[in-house]
N, C-alpha and C positions, 0 to 999 in steps of 0.2 A: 277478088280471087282468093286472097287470104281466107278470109271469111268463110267461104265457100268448101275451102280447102279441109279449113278448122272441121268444119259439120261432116266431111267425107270419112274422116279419120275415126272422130266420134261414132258416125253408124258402124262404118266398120268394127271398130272397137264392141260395140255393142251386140253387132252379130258375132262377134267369136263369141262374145260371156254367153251368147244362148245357145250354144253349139249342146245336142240334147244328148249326147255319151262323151265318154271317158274311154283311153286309150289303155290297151295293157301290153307293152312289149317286153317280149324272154329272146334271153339268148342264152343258148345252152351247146357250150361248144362239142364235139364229138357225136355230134348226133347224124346217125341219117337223115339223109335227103328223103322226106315222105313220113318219115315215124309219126306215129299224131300223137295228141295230146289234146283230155277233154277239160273242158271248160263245166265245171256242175254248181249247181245250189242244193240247198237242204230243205224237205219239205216239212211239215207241220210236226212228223214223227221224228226230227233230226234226221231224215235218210236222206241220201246224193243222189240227186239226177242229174242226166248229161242237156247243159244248155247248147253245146258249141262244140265244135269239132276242128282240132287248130293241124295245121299239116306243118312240119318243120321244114325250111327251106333255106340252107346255106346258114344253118346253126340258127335260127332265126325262128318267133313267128309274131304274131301280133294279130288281135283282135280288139272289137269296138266293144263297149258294154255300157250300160243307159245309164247314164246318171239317177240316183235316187236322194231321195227326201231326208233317210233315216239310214246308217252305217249298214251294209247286208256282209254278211259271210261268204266266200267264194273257194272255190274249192279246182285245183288242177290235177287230174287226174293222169300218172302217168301209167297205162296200166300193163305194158309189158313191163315195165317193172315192180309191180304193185306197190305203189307208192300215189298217196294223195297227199298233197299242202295245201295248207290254208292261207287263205289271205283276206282284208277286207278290201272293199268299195263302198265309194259313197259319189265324189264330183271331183278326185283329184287323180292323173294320169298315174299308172302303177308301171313300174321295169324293176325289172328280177333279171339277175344271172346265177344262171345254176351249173353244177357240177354233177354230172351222170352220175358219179364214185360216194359222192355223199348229199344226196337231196336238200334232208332234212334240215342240213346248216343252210339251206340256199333263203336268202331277206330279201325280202319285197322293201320298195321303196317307193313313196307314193300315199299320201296322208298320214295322222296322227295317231290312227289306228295301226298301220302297220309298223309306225315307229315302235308302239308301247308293244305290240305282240314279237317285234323283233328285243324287247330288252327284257320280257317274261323268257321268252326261247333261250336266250344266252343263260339266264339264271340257271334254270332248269340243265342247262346241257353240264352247267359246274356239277349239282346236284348225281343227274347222270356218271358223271364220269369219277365222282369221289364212288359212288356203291358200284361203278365197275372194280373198281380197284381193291373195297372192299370184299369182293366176291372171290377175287383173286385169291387173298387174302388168306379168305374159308374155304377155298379148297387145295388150297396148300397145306392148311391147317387139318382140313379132314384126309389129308393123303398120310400126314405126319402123323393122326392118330392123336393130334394131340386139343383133349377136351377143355382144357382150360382156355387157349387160346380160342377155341371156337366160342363158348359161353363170352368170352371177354370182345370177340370180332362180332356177337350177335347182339349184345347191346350197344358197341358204336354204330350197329346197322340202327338200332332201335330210335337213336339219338339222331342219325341223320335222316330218317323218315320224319321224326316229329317236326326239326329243322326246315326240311321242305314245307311240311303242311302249315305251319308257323308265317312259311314265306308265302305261301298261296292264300291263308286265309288274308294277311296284311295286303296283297296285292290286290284282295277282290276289295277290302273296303277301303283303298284309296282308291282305285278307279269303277267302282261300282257303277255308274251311268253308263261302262263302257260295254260294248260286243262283247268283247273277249271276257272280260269281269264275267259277266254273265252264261259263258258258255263255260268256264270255268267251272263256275258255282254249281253248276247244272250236273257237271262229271264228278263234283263232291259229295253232291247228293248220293249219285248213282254208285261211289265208293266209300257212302257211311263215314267221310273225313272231315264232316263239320254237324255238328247237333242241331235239332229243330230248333233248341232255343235262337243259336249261334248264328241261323240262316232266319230266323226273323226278325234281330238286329240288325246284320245287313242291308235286308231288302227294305224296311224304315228308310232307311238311307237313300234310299232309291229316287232320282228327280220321277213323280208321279206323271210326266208328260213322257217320259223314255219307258213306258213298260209294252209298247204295241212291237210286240217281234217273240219269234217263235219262241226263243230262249226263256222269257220270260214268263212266256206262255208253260213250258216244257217247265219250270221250278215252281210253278203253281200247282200241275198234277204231280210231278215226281218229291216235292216235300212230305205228302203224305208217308212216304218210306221212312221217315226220320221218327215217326211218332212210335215207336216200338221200343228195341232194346238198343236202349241211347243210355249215357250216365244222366241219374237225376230220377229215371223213369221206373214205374216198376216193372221186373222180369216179367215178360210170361211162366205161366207155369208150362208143363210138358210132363209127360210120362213115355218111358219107353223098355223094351224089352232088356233082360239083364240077361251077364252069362252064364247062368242057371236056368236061362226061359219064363222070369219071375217077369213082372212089370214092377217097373219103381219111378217115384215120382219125384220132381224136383223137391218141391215139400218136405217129402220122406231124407232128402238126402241133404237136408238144408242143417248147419250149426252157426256159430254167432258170427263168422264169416262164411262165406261159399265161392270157390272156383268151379265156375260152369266150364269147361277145356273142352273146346272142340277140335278134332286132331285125329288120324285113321293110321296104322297101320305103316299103309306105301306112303307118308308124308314125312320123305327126311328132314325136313325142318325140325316138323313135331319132334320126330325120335331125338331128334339133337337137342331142342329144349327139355324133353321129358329127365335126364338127370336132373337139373336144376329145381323143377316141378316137383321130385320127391325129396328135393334135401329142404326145401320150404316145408311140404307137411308132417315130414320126418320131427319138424323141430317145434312147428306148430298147431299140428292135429290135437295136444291134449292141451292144447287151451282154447279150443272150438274152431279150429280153421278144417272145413271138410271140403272133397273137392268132388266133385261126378262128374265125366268124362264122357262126351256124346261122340263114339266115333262113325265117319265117314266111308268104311269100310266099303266095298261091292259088296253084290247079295250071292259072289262066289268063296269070300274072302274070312268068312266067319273064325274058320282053324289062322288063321296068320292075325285076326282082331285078337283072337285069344293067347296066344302066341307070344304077342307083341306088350300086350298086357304082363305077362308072367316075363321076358326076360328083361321089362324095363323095371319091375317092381315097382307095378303101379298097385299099391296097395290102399285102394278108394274106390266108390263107388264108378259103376261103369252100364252105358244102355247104348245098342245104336240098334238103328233099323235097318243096316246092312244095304242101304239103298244112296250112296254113294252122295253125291250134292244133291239128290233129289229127296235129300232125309228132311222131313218135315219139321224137325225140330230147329236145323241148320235153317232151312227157311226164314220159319219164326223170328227167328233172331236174327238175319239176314246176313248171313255168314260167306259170303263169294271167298273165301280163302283161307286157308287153315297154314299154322295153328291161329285159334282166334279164342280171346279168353275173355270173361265179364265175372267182374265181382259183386257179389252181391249181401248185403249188412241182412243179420236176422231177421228185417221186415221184408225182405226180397227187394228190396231197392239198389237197384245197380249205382253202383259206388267208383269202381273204374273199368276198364278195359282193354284188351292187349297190351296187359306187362308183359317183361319175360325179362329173363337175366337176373340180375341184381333187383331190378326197380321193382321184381314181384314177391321179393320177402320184403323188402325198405316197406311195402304197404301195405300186407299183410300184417306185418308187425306194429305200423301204427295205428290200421282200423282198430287191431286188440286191445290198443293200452290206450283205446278213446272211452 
């Protein structure tokens, strides 16, 4: 009977391990009774669709979802609030408690994947909350009028962006085999915050049995975006209208260094770097530092392009097509945010990118005296 008993345990035993899904329980206190909340995946384009339709019941809900082979991406869609999280699955049960008042902090628990994307998340919210405080900061500083502080708060801004990117690129290549590495990598690309060189050292690294998934898929086509105006690469050329009505061309406007400044008008940023911008050329225009200035203006906006020109004494060359983020030159260079700047050495070879503050005479000054 022993014996017997042994063998009952074991089948059973056995039939749990082949139990063919994975549990996911939320409890989300404050909720009504009925609210839903969808369940989505992401298809081939990275876009969300709804797999599941969960109803909340005594702060509660819970659904089944199928075991798989390989780590997938999951997505909870709460949309009277518009709010999605992510989370992974693969074969191990997932519970989350969330907080109505602040989603985003809400951690999945349930595999080694949501372990590593709950200590990326924590990172990131440090990151977040120092350039809250920074912003604070600058607009106290721009209430007070006072430009030095501003110049001095937009290069610790400068410093903790790098610092982030610093932290993301390290995190994709210690866990590069993972989901998240890769869906990471993917929004790098799509944010120009890692070079093609930089993104083909990575993926080397890559277990060559881990590359069948969308992500992977998705940094195969969207690398090609990095092969442009990266440091290392040469500029495109460009020509565009002057405010004369002339055409002038990068060429034409090129000396033994060149600031290409992309920056419009209504872009307080821009106007807040552009001091700093002319006391660099001011000091190093007669030892060949010239700079041409592609603005992002609307195609209503032409009198305030020019405007803006004249009370910041921007005395450098200048061309825009008056056609807003849909300027073809911005394109070229794939420019999603201004101000955005590229240096480029006598040969048009971009040399660096987005200085500003301090660190863009420190390297002006030493491309000169190389």
């Amino acid at each position: 009977m022993r014996y017997l008993s042994f063998i009952l345990i074991l089948l059973l035993l056995q039939s749990c391990d082949q139990s063919s899904t994975i549990t996911f329980s939320g409890t989300i206190d404050g909720a009504e009774d009925g609210s839903k909340v969808y369940f989505q995946n992401v298809n081939e384009n990275n876009q969300p669709f709804d797999i599941d339709t969960l109803e909340i019941r005594d702060g509660k809900f819970s659904f089944e979802i199928d075991k798989q082979k390989q780590t997938q991406v999951g997505l909870l869609n709460f949309r009277n609030l518009n709010t999605t999280l992510i989370f992974f699955y693969k074969n191990d049960n997932i519970a989350a408690n969330f907080d109505l008042n602040n989603l985003y902090e809400s951690t999945f628990k349930g595999g080694k994947d949501n372990d590593l994307f709950n200590e990326f998340k924590n990172e990131l919210l440090k990151f977040n909350k120092r350039k809250t405080e920074l912003q604070n900061e600058m607009a106290e500083a721009r209430q007070a009028m006072s430009n030095n502080d501003l110049v001095r708060l937009q290069t610790e801004a400068a410093l903790i962006s790098n610092e982030e990117q610093v932290f993301k690129k390290e995190f994709v290549d210690n866990n590069i085999n993972s989901l998240l590495a890769l869906m990471l990598l993917n929004e790098m690309i799509a944010k120009k915050e890692v070079t093609y060189n930089e993104l083909e050292i990575l993926l080397e690294k890559r277990d060559k049995n881990n590359v069948e998934n969308v992500f992977s898929r998705l940094i195969e086509v969207n690398k090609q975006l990095l092969k442009g105006a990266e440091v290392g690469n040469q500029a495109p050329d460009f020509s565009g209208p002057t405010p004369d009505g002339d055409t002038l061309s990068l060429k034409d406007a090129m000396g033994k260094i060149t600031l290409i400044d992309f920056w419009a008008s209504w872009c307080r940023p821009c106007r807040v770097e552009n001091p700093n911008v002319v006391r660099v050329h001011n000091q190093y225009k007669d030892k060949g530092f010239n700079i041409i200035s592609v603005s992002l203006d609307r195609p209503n906006q032409r009198a305030q392009w020019l405007k803006a020109i004249e009370d910041d004494k921007m005395d450098w060359y200048h061309v825009s097509n008056l056609k807003y983020w849909d300027d073809p030159i911005a394109r070229e260079y794939g420019v999603r945010s201004i101000p955005a700047t590229f240096i480029i050495d006598e040969n048009g070879k971009i040399v660096a990118k987005n200085l500003r503050g301090p660190a863009l005479g420190q390297k002006v000054a030493e491309l000169l005296t190389e």
